[in-house]
N, C-alpha and C positions, 0 to 999 in steps of 0.2 A: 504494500500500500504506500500511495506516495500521497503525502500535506502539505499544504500550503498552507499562509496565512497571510494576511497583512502587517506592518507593524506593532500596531496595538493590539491585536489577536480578534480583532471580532469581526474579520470576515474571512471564513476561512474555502477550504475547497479539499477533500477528498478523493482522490483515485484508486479503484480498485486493481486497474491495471499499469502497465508501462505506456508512457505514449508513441501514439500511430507516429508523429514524427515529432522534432524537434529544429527549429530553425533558429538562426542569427537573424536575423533584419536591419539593413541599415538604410531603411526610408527615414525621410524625416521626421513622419508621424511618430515610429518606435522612438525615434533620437528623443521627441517631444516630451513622453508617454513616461520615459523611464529617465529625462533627466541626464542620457550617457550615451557615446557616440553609435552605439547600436542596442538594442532587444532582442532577449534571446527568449522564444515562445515555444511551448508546451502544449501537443493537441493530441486532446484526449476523445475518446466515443463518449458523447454524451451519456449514454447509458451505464457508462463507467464512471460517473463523478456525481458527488454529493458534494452542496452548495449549502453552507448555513451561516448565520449572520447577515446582517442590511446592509444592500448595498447603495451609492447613488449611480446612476446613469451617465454615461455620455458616447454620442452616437457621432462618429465620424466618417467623412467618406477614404478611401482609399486612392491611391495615385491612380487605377482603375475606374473610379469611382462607382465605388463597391461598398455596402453598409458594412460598419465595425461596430461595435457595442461593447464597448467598456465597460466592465463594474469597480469600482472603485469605492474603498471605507470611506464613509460621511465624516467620523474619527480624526482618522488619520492622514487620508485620503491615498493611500495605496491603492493603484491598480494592480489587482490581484488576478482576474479572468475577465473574459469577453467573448463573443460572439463573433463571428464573420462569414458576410454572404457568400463567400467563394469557400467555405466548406461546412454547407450549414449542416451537417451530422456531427460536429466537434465542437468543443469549448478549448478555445486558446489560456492556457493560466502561465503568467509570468514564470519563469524559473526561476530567478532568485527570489522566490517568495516561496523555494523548498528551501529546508534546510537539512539538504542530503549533499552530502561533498560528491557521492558518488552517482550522482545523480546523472542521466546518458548527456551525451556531448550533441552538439547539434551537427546534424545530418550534409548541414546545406546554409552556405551564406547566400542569402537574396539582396537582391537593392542596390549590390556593390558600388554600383556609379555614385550613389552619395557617401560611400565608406571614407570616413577620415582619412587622410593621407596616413596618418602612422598606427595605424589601427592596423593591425598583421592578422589575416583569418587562419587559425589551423589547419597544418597540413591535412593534403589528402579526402577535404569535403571539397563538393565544386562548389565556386561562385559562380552565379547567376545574376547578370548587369540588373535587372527587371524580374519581375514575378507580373502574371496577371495578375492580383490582387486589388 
């Protein structure tokens, strides 16, 4: 089982399983979102994840422009999980809001073309300039 939480703990997110994938992201939106020159997102089967604690809303579109749904603590304001139109069977949850070191490594950098200049992706995933998303 993988946990997540927010900072102050009261919104958290449960996994029954491992996720379907794991990605880097360096669109601006993630740059936005987490504060840090990319986001690294967690996408689970819905049917794999329990959701408890209140969350507040925010709805963005994508460089595709594609709906995103953020949930984010009212608290603290962590974004912890969200929604998105281009995989609506999954719940995206932040990864660093697991606190498992071993936690899997992401698959796949997307967005590159806005990737900071000195931001180095790990070897051996591919980059990919764009994503539809």
């Amino acid at each position: 089982m993988h946990e997540a939480q927010c900072s102050c703990g009261g919104l958290r997110v449960k996994a029954v399983a491992d996720p379907k994938v794991v990605i880097m992201c360096h669109c601006t939106e993630c740059q936005r979102r987490t504060g840090a020159p990319f986001g690294v997102s967690a996408y689970f089967d819905q049917g794999d994840v329990e959701i408890s604690g209140n969350s507040t809303i925010y709805q963005r579109s994508s460089d595709a422009e594609r709906s995103i749904t953020g949930h984010f603590c009212p608290t603290c304001g962590t974004t912890v999980h969200w929604r998105a139109e281009f995989v609506p069977d999954f719940i995206g949850v932040a990864v660093g809001c697991f606190s498992e070191p071993d936690f899997p490594a992401p698959e796949r950098a997307v967005h590159v073309r806005r990737k900071h200049a000195w931001v180095t992706i790990p070897g051996g995933i591919p980059a990919i300039e764009t994503q539809g998303s």
